[in-house]
TIRO-2110 file (N, C-alpha, C; in Angstrom, 1 decimal):
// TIRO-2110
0.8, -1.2, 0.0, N, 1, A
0.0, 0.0, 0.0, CA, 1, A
0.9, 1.2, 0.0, C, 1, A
0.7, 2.0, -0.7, N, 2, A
1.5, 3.3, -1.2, CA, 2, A
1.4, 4.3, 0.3, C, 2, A
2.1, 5.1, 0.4, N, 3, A
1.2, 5.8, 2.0, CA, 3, A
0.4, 6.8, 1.5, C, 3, A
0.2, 7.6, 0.0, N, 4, A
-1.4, 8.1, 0.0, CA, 4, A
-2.0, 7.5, 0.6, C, 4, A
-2.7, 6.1, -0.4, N, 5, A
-3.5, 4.9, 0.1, CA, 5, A
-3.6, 4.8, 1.1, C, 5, A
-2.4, 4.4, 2.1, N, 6, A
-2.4, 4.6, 3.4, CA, 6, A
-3.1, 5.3, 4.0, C, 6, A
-2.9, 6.9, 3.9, N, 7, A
-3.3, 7.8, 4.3, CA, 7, A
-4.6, 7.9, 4.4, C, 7, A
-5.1, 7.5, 3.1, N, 8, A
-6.6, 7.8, 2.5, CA, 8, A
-7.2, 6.6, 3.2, C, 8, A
-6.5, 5.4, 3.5, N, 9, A
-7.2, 3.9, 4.5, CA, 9, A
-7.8, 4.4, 5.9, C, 9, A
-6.5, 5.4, 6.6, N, 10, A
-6.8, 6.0, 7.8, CA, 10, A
-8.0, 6.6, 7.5, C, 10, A
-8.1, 7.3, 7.0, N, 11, A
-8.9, 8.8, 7.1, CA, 11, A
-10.4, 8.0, 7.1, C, 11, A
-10.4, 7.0, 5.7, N, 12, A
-12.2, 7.0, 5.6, CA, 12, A
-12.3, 6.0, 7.1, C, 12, A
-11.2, 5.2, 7.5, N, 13, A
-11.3, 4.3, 9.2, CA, 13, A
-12.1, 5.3, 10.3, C, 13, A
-11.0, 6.3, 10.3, N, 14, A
-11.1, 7.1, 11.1, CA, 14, A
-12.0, 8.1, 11.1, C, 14, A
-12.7, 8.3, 9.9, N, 15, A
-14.6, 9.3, 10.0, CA, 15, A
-15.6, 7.8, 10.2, C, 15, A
-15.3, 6.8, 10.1, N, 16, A
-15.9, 5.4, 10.7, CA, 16, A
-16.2, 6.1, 11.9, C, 16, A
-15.0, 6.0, 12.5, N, 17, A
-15.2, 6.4, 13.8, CA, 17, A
-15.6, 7.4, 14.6, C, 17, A
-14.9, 8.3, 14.3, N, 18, A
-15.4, 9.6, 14.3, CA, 18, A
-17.1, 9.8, 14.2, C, 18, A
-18.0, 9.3, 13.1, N, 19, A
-19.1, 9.6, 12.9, CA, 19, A
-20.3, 8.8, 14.0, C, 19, A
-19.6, 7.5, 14.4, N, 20, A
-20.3, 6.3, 15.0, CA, 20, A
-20.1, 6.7, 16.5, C, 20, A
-18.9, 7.2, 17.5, N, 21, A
-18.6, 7.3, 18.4, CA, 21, A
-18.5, 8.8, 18.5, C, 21, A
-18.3, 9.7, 17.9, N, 22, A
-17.8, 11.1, 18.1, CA, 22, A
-16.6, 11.6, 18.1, C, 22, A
-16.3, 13.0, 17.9, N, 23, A
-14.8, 12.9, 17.8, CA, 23, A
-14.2, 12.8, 19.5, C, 23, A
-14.6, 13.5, 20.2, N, 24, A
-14.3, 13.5, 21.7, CA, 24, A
-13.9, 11.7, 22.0, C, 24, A
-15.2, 11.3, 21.7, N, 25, A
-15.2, 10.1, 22.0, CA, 25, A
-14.3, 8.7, 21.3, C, 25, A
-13.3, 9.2, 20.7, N, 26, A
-12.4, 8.5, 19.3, CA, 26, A
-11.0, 8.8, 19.9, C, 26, A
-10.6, 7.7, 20.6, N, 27, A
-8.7, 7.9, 20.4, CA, 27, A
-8.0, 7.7, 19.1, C, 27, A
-7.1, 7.9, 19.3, N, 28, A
-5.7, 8.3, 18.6, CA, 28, A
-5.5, 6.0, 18.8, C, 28, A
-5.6, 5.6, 19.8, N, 29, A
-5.3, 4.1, 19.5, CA, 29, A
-6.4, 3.2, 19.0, C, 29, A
-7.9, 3.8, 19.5, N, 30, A
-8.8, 3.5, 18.6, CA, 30, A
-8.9, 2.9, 17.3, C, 30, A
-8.2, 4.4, 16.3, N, 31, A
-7.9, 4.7, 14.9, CA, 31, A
-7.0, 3.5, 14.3, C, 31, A
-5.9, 3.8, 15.6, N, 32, A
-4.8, 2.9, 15.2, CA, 32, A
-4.7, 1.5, 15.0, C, 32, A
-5.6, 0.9, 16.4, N, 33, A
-5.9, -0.5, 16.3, CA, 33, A
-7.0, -0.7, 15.3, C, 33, A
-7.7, -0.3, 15.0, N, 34, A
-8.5, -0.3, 13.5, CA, 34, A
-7.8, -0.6, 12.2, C, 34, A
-7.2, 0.5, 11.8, N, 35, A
-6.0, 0.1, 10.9, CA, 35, A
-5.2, -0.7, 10.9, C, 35, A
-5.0, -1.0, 12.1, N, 36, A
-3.8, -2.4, 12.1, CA, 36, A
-2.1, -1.7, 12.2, C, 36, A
-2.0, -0.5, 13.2, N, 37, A
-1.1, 0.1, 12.9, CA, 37, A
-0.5, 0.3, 14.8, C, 37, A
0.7, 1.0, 14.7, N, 38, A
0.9, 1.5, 16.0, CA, 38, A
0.4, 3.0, 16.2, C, 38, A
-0.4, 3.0, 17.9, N, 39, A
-0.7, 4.6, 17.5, CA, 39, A
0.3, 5.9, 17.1, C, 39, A
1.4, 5.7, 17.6, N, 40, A
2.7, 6.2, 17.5, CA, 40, A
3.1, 6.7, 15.7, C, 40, A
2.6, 5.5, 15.2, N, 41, A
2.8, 5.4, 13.2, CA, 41, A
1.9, 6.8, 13.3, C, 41, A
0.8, 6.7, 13.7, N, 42, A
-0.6, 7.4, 12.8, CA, 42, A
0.3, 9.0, 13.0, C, 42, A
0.9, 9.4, 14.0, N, 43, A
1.8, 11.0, 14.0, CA, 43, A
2.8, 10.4, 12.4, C, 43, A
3.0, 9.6, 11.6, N, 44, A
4.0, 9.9, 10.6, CA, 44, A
2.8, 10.6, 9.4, C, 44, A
1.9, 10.3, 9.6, N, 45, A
0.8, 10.5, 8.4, CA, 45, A
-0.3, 11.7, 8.9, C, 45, A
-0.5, 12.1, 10.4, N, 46, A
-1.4, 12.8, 11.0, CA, 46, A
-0.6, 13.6, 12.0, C, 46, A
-0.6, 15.1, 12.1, N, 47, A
-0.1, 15.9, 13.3, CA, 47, A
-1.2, 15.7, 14.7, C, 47, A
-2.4, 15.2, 14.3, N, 48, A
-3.3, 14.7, 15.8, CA, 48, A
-4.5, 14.4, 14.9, C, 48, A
-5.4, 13.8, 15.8, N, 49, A
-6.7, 13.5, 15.7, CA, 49, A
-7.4, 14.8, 15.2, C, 49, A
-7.0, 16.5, 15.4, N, 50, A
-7.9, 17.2, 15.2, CA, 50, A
-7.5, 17.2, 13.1, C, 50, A
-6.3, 17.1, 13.1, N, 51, A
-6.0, 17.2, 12.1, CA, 51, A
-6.9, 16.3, 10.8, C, 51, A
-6.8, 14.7, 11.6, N, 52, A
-7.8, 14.0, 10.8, CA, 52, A
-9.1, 14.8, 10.4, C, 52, A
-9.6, 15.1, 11.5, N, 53, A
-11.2, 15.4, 11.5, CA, 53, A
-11.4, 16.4, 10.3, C, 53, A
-10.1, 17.6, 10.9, N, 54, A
-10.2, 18.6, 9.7, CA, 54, A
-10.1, 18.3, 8.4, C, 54, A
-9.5, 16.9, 8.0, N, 55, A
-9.2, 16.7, 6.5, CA, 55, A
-10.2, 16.2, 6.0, C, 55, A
-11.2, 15.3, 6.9, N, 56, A
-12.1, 15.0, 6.5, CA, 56, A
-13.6, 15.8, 6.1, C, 56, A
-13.8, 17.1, 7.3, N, 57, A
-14.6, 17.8, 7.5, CA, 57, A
-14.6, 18.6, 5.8, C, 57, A
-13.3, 19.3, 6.1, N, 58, A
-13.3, 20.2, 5.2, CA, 58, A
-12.9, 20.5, 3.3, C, 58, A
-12.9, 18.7, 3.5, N, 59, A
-13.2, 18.1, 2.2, CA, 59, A
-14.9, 18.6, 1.4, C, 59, A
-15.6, 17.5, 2.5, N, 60, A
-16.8, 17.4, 2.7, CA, 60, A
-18.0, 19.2, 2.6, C, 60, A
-16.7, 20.1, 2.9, N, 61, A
-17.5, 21.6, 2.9, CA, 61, A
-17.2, 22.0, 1.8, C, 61, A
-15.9, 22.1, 1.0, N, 62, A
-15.2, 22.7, 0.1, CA, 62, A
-16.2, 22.5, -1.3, C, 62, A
-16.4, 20.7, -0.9, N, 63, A
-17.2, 20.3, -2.2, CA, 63, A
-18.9, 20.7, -1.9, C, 63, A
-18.8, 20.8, -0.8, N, 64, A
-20.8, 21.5, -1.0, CA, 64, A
-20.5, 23.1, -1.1, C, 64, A
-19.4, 23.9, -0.7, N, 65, A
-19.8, 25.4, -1.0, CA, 65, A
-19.4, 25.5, -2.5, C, 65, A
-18.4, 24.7, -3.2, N, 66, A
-18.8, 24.5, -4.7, CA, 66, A
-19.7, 24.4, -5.5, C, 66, A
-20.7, 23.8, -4.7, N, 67, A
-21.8, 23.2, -5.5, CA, 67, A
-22.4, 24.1, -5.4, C, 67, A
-22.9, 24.9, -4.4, N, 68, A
-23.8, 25.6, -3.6, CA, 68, A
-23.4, 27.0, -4.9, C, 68, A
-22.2, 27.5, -4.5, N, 69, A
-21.7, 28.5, -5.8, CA, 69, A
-22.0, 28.6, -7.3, C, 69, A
-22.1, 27.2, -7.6, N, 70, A
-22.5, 27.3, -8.9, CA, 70, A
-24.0, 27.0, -9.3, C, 70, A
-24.6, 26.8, -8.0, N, 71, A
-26.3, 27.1, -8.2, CA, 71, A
-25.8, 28.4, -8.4, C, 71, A
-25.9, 29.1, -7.3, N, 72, A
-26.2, 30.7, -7.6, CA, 72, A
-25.4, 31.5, -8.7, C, 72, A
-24.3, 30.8, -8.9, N, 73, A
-24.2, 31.9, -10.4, CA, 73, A
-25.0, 31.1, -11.3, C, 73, A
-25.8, 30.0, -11.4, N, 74, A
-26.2, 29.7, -12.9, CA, 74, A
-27.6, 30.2, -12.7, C, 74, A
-28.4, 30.2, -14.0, N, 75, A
-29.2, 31.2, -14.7, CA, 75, A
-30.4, 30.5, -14.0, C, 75, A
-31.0, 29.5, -13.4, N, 76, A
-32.4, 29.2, -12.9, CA, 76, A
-32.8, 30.1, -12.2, C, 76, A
-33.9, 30.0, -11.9, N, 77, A
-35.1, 30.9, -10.9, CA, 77, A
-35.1, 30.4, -9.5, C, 77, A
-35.4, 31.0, -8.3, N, 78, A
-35.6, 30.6, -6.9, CA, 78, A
-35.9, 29.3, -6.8, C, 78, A
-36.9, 28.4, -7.4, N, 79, A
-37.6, 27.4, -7.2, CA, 79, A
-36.7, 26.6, -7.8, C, 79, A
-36.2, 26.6, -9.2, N, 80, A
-35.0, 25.5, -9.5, CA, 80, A
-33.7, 25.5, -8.5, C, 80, A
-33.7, 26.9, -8.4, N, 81, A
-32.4, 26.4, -7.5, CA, 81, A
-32.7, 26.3, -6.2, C, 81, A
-33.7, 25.9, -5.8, N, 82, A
-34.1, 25.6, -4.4, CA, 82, A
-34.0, 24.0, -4.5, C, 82, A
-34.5, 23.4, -5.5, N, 83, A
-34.7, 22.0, -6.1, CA, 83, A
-32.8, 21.7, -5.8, C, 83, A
-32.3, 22.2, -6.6, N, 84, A
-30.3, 22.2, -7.1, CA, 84, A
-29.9, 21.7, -5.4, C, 84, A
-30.5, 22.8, -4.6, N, 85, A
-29.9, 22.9, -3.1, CA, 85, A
-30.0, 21.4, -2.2, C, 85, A
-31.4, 21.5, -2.4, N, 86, A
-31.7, 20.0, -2.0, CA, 86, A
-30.8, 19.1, -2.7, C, 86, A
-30.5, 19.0, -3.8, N, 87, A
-30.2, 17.6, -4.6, CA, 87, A
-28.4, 17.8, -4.2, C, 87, A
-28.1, 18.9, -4.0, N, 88, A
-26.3, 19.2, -4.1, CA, 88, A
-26.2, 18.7, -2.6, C, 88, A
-26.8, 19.1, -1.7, N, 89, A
-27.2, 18.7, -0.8, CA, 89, A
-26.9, 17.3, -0.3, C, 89, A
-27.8, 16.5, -0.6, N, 90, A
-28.0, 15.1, -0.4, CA, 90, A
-26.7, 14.5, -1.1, C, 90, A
-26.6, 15.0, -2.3, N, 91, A
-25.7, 14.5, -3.0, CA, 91, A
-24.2, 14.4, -2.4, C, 91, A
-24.2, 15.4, -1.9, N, 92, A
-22.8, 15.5, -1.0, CA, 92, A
-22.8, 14.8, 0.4, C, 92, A
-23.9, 14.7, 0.7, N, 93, A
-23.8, 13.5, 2.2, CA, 93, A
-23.4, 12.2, 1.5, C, 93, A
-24.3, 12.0, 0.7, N, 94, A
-23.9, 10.5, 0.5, CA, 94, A
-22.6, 10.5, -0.3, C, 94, A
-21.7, 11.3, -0.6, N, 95, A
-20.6, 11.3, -1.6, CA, 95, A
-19.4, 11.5, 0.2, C, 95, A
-19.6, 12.2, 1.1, N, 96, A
-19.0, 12.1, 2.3, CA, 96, A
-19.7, 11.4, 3.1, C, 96, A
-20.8, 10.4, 3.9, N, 97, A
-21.5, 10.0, 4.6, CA, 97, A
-20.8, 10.2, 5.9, C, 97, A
-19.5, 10.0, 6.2, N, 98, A
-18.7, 10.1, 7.6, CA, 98, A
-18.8, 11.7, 7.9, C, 98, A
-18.1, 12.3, 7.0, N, 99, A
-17.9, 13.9, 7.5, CA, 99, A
-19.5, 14.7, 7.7, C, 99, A
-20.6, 14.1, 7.1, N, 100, A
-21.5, 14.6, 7.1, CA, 100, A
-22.0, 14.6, 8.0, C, 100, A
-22.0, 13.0, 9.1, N, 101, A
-22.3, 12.9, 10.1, CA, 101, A
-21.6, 13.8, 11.2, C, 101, A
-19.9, 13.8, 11.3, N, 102, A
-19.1, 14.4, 12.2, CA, 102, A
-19.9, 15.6, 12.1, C, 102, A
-20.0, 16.4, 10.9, N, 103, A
-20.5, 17.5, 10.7, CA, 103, A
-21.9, 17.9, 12.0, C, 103, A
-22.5, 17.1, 11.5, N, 104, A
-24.0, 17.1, 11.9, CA, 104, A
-24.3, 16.5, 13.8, C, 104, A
-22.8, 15.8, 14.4, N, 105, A
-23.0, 15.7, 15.6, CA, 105, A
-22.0, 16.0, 16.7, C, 105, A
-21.1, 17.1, 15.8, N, 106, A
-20.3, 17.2, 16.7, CA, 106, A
-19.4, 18.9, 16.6, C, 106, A
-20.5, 19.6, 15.6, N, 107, A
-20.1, 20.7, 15.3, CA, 107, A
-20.0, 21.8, 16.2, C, 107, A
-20.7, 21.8, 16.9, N, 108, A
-20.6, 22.4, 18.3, CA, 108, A
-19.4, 22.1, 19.4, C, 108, A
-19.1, 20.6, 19.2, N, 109, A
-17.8, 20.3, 19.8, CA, 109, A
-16.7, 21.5, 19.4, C, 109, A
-16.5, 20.9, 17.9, N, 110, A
-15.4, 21.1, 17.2, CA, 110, A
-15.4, 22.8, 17.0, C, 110, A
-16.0, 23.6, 17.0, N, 111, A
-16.2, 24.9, 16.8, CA, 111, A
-15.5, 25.4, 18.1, C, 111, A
-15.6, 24.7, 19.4, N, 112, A
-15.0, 25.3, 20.5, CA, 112, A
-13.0, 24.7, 20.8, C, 112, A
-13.3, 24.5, 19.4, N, 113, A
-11.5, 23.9, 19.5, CA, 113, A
-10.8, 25.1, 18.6, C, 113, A
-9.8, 25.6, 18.6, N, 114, A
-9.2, 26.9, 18.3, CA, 114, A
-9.1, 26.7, 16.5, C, 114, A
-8.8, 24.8, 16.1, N, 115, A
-8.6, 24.2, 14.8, CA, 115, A
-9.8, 24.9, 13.7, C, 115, A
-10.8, 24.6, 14.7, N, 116, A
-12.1, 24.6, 13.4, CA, 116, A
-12.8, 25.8, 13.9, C, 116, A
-12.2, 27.1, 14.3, N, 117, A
-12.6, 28.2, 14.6, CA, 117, A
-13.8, 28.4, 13.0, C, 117, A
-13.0, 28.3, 11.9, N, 118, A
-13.8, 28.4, 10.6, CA, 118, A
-15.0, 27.6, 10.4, C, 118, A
-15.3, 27.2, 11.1, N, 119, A
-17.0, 26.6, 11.1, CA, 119, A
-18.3, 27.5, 10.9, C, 119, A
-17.8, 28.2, 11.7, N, 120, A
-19.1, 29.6, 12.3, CA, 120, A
-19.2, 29.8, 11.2, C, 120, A
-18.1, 30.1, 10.6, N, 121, A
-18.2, 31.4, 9.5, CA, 121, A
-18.9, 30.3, 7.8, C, 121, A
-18.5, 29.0, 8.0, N, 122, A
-19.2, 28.0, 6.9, CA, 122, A
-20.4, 28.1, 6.8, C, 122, A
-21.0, 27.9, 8.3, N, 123, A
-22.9, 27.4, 8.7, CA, 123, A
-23.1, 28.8, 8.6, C, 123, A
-22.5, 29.9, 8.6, N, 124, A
-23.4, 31.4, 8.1, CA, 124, A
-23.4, 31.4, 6.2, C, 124, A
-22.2, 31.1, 6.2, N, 125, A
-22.2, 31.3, 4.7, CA, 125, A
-23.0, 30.5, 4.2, C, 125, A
-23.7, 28.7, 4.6, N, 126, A
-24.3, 28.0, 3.9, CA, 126, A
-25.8, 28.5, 3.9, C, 126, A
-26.2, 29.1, 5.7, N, 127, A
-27.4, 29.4, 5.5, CA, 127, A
-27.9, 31.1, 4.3, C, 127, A
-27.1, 31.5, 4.7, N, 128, A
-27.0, 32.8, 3.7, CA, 128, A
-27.3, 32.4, 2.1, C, 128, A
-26.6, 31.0, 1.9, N, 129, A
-27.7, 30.7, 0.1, CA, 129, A
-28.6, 30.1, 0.2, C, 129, A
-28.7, 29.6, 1.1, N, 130, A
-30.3, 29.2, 1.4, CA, 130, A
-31.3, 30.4, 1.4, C, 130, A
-30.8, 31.1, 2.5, N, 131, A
-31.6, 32.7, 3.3, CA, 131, A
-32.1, 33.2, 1.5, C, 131, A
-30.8, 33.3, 0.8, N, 132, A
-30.9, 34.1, -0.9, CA, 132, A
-31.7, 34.0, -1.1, C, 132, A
-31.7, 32.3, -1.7, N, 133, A
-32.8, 31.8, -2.9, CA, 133, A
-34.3, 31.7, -1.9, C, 133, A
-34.2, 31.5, -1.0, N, 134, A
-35.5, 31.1, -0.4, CA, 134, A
-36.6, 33.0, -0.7, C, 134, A
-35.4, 33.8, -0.3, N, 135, A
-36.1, 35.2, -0.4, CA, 135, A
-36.1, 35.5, -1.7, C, 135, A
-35.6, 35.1, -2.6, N, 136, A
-35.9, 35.5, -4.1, CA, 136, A
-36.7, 35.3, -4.6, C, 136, A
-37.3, 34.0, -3.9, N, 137, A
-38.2, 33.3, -4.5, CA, 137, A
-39.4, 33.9, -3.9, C, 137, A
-39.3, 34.3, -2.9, N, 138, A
-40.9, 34.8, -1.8, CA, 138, A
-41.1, 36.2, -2.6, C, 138, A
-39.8, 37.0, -3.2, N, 139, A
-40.1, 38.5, -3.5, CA, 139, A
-40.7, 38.2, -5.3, C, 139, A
-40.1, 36.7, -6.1, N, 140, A
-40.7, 36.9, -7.5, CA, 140, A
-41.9, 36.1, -7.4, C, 140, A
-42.4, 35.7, -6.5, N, 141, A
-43.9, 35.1, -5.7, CA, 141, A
-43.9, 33.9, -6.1, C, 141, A
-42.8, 33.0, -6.5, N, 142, A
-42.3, 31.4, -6.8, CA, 142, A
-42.8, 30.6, -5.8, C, 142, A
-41.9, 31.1, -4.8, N, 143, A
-42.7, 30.7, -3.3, CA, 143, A
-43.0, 31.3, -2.0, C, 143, A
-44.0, 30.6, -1.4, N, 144, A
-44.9, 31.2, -0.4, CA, 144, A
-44.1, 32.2, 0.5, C, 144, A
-45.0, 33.5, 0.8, N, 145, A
-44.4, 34.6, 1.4, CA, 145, A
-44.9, 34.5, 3.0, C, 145, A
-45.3, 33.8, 2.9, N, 146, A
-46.1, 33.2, 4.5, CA, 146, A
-45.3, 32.1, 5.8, C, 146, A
-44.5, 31.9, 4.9, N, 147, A
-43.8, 30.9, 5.6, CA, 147, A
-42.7, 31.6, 6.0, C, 147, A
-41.6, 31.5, 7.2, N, 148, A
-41.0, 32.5, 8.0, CA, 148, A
-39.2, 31.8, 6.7, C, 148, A
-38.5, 32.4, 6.7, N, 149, A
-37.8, 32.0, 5.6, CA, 149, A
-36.6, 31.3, 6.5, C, 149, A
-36.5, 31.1, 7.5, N, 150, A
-35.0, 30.6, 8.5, CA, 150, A
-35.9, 29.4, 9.2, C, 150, A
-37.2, 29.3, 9.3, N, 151, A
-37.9, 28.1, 10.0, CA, 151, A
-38.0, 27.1, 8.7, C, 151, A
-38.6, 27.8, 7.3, N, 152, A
-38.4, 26.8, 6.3, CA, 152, A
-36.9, 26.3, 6.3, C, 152, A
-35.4, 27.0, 5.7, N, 153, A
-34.1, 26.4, 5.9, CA, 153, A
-34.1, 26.1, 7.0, C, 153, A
-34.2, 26.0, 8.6, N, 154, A
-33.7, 24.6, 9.4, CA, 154, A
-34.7, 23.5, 9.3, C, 154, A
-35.9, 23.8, 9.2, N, 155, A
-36.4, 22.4, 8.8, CA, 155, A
-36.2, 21.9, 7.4, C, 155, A
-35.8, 22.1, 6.4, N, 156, A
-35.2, 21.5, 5.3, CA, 156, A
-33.6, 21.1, 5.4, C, 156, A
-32.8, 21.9, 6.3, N, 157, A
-31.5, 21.4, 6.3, CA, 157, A
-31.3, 20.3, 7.2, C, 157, A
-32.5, 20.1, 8.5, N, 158, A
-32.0, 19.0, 9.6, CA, 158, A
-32.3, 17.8, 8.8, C, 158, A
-33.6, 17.9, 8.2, N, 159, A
-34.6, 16.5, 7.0, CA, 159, A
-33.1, 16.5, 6.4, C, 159, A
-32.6, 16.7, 5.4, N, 160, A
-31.6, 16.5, 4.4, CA, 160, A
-30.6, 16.2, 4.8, C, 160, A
-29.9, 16.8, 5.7, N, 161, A
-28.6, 16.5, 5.9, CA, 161, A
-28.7, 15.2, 7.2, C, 161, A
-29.9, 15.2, 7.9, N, 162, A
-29.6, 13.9, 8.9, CA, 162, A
-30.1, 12.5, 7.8, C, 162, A
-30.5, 13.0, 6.8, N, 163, A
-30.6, 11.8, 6.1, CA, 163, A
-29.3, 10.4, 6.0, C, 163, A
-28.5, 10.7, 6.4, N, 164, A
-26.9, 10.0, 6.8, CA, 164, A
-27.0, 9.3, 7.9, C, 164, A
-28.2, 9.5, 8.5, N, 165, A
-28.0, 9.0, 9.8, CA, 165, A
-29.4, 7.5, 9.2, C, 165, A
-29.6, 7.4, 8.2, N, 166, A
-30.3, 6.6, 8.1, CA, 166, A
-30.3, 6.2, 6.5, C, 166, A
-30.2, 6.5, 5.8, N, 167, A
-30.1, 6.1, 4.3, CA, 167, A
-29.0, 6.0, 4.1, C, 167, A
-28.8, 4.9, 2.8, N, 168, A
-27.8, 3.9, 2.6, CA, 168, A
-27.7, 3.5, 1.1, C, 168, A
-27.2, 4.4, 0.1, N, 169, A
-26.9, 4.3, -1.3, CA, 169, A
-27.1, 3.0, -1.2, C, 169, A
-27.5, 2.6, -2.7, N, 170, A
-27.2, 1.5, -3.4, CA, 170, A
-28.0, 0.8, -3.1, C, 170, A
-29.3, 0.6, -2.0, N, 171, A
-30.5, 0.0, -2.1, CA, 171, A
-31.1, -0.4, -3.1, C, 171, A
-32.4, -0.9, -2.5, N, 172, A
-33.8, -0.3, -3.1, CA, 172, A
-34.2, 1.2, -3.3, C, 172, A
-34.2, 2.0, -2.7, N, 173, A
-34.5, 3.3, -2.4, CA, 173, A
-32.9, 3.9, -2.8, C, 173, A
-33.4, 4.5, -4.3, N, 174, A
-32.2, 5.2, -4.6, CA, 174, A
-31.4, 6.7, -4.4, C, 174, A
-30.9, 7.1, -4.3, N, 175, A
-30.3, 8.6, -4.0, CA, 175, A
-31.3, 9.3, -5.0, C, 175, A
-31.5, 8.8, -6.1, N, 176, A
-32.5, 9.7, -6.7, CA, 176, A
-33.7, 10.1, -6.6, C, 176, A
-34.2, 9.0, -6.0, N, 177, A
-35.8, 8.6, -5.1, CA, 177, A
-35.9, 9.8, -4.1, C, 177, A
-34.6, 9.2, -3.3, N, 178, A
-34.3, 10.1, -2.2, CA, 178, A
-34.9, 11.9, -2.6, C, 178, A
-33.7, 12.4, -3.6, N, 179, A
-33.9, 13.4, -4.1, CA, 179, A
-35.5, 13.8, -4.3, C, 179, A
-35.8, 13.0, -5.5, N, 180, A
-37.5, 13.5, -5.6, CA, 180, A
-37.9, 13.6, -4.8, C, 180, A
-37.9, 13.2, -3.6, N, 181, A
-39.4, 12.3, -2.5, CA, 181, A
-38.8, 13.8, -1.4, C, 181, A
-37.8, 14.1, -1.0, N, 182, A
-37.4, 15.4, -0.8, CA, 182, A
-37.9, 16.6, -1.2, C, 182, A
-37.3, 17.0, -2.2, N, 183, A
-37.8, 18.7, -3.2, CA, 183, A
-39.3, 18.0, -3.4, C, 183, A
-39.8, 17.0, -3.5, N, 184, A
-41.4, 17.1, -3.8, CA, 184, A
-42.1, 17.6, -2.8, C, 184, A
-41.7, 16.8, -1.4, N, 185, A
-42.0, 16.9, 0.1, CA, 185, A
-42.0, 18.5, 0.5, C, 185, A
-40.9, 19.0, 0.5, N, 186, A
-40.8, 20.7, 0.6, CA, 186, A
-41.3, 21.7, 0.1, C, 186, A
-41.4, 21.1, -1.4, N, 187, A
-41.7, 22.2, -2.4, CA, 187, A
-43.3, 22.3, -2.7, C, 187, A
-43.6, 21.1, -3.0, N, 188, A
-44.9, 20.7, -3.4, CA, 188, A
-46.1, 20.1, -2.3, C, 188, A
-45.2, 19.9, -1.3, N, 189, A
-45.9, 19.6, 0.2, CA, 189, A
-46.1, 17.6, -0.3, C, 189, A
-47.2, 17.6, 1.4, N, 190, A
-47.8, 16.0, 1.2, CA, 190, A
-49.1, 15.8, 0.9, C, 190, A
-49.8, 16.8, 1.3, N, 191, A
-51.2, 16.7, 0.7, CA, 191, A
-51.6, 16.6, -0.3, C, 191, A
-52.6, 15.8, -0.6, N, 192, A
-53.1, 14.9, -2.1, CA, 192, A
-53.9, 15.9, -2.6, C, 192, A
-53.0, 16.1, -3.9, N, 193, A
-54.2, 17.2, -4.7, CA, 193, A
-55.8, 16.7, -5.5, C, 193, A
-56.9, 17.3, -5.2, N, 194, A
-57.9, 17.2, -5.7, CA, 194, A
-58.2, 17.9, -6.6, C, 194, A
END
């Protein structure tokens, strides 16, 4: 095994862990005895445990505020790119399923460690394209102006992003299912039209 490979064996081990037990709750020999290594080795490939987390975390952000960027510069209307958000969304949990989780249960940990000071400033930036498109959409009357615009984004971001904590690519029930049954659910509601 090359030590990328190596490297890259730890990392998805160690968001295993990380995501199932927490990061608090994850040693450094944990990691190690999982891999089949000494804990002592994992410092030739890792400066600490925070370091892991971060490489994993901020993989996992880089590639959703990409996505997220290129909704809003491309040409759709509030309601397509409301649909994009969702789908870039999901798509990125299941494309990181470990970091999404760490993300999702331990961000409040990690925010009070000096490493991931840059967190705050991610969850403002994420909800702020949400906050965008959600108000673009209320002011070109796409969608409902009734609904409080930060109660619709946390209840669409907790549904979406804890979807990790329970769905499982490659089923029956596919990421695309997922997707529809999502933006239908939000957008179009549950009630049976007459």
């Amino acid at each position: 095994m090359t030590s990328r490979s190596r490297r890259e064996h730890i990392l998805h081990r160690a968001g295993a862990l990380f995501a199932s037990r927490g990061v608090a709750g994850t040693t450094v020999r944990e990691i190690a005895d999982d891999v089949g290594i000494l804990s002592g080795s994992l410092y030739h490939h890792f400066e600490s445990k925070e370091a892991m987390v971060d490489e994993i975390i901020s993989s996992y952000l880089a590639d959703l505020r990409a996505r997220y960027q290129q909704i809003l510069d491309g040409p759709d209307g509030p309601d397509d790119q409301l649909r994009q958000l969702i789908r870039a969304s999901l798509e990125c949990a299941a494309s990181h399923p470990h970091a999404t989780e760490i993300y999702q249960n331990d961000a409040n940990y990690l925010r009070g460690l000096p490493r991931f000071g840059y967190l705050k400033g991610v969850a403002k930036e994420v909800e702020s394209v949400w906050l965008t498109v959600i108000d673009a959409g209320r002011r070109d009357g796409t969608l409902r102006s009734d609904i409080d615009p930060k109660t619709f984004y946390r209840l669409t971001r907790d549904a979406v992003w804890l979807t990790v904590r329970w769905f499982r690519p490659g089923g029956k029930y596919s990421l695309n299912r997922l997707i529809t049954d999502c933006t239908t659910l939000f957008l179009d509601g549950i009630a049976a039209r007459h």
